[in-house]
N, C-alpha and C positions, 0 to 999 in steps of 0.2 A: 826653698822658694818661699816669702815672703809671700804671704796672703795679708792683701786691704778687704777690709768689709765694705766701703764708700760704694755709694750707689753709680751701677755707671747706667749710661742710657744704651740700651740695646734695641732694633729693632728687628722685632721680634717676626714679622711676617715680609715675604716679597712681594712689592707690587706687582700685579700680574702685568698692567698695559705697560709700564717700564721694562719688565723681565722679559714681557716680546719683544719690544721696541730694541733693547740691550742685544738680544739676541740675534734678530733678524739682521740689523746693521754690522755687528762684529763676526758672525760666521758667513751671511751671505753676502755681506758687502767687503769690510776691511779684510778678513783673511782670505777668502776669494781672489781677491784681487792686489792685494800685497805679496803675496808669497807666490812665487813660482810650483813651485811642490811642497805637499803636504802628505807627511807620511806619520801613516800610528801603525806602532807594532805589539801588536798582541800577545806575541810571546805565549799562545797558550793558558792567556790569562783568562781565572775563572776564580769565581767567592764564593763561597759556598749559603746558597739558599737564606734567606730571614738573619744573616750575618749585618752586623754592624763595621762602618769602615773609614778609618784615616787614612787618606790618601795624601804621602810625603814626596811630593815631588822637589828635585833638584831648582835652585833659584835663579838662572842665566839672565834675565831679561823682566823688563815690563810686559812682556807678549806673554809670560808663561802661564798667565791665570785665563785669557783667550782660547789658549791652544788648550789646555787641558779641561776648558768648558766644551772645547767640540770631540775630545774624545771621550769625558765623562760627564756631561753636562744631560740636560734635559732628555735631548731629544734621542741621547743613544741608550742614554738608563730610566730615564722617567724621573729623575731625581736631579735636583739643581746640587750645585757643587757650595755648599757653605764656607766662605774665605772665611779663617780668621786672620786678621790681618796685623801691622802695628799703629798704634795712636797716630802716629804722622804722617799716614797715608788716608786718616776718616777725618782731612783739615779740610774745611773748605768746601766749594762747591761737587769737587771730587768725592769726599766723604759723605755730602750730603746723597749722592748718586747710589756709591757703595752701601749706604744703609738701606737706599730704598730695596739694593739688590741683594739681598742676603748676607752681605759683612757683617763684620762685627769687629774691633779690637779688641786687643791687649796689649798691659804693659811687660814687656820681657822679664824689666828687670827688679818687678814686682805685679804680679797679676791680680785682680782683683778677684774675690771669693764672687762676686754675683757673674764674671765673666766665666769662671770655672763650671762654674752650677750650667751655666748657661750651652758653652759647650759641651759639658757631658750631655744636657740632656738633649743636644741633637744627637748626639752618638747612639744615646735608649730610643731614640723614635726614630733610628735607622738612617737618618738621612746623612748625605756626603759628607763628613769633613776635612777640607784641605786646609794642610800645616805647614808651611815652611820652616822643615827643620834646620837648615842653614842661619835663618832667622833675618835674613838681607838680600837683597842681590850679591849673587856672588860670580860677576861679570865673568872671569875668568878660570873660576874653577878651581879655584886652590882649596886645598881640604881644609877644611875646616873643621873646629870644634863644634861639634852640633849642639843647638841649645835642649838643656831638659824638659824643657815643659811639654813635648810631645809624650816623651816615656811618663810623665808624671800623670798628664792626664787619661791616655790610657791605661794606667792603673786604678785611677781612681774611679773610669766610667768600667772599669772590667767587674766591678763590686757590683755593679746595678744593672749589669748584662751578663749573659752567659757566652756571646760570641764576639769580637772586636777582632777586626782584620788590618792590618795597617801594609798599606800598600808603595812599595818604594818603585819612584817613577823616574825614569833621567829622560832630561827634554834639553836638544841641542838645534843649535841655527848653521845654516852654512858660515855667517859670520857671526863674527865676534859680536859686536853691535848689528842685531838685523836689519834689513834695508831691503828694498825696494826690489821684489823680486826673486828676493833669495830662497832658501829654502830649510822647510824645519822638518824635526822627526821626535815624536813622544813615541818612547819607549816601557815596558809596565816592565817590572819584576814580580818574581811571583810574591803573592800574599804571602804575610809572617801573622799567627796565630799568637796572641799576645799570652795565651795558656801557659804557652810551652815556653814565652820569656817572663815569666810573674817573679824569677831567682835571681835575675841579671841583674847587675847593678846598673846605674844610667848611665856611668862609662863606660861596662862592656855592652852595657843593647847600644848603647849609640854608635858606635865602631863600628859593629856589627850590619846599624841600619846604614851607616855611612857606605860600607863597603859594597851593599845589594844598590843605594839610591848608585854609587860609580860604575858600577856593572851595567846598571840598566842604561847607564850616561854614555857611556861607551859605543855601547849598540849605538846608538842614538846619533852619537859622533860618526862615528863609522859609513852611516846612512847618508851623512848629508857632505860626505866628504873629506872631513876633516880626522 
């Protein structure tokens, strides 16, 4: 992985009246009222205590970073879910949105050293961070090669913490493209202690995380019919 030192601009804090305003309208108003049934399955999931966590959900949709703020978002953990996102999603009036809300990008396929820095040390001060290990929308679900930089970076913030939990999540719609009505289901798999993969290499943990984010995709599918 290619590391740039070039300064990028990160912002650094969420605004609060945005991060309510963000909130109240997408959980009480759009998925409320969009979706027919709304199902989270817990699966027994539990982190253990003063634990640090990447949470690697599955990439089906634009809905996916909604639905996974209302099962791991503020108001169920006390903690906002930190996107990292890619450069071509922080264009524009939307970008300017996402920074007020905790986003941040990167380039896949060269990341900047001050974006690195930047997400380990949310990972050392505990708070969420969500990675799209697919790295794309991946509309239909074809396996993919997962990108490195999820394993990369939780090796790197595992240096400056003692706990990192990476959490494989599969999130399914009743359709293909969601619509008006239908219905979704987030799924958790259990937590993987990044300890006990510190030997893997980024092709066999990614297989690996591949196979727990399809497990959990599954359920998920299962749930909503499909």
């Amino acid at each position: 992985m290619n590391l740039k030192k070039n300064y990028i601009n990160i912002w650094h804090k969420i605004n609060p009246v945005l991060g309510f305003l963000a909130m109240f309208i997408t959980q009480d108003i759009v998925l409320k009222y969009f979706f027919s049934r709304k199902k989270i399955l817990n699966n027994n999931f539990s982190v253990p205590t003063n634990s640090s966590i990447i949470l690697a959900p599955t990439h089906r949709s634009r809905w996916d970073g909604l639905v996974l703020t209302m099962a791991m978002g503020r108001r169920i953990t006390n903690k906002d879910c930190r996107f990292m996102v890619t450069k071509s999603e922080m264009i524009g009036i939307q970008g300017w949105f996402l920074k007020r809300l905790g986003c941040f990008s990167i380039n896949q396929l060269s990341p900047s050293l001050s974006a690195l820095k930047y997400a380990i040390k949310l990972i050392e001060k505990g708070e969420q961070l969500v990675v799209f290990p697919e790295g794309k929308i991946n509309k239909y679900g074809k396996k993919l090669v997962l990108k490195e930089g999820l394993y990369r970076l939780a090796r790197l913030a595992n240096k400056k913490t003692d706990s990192i939990f990476i959490i494989p999540i599969g999130i399914a719609y009743s359709k293909v493209s969601p619509k008006f009505r239908s219905k979704f289901c987030l799924s958790f798999g259990q937590p993987i202690s990044m300890d006990d993969y510190l030997n893997f290499t980024i092709k066999d943990f990614n297989e690996f995380l591949n196979e727990k984010m399809l497990k959990a995709e599954k359920i998920a599918l299962k749930n909503v019919g499909r």
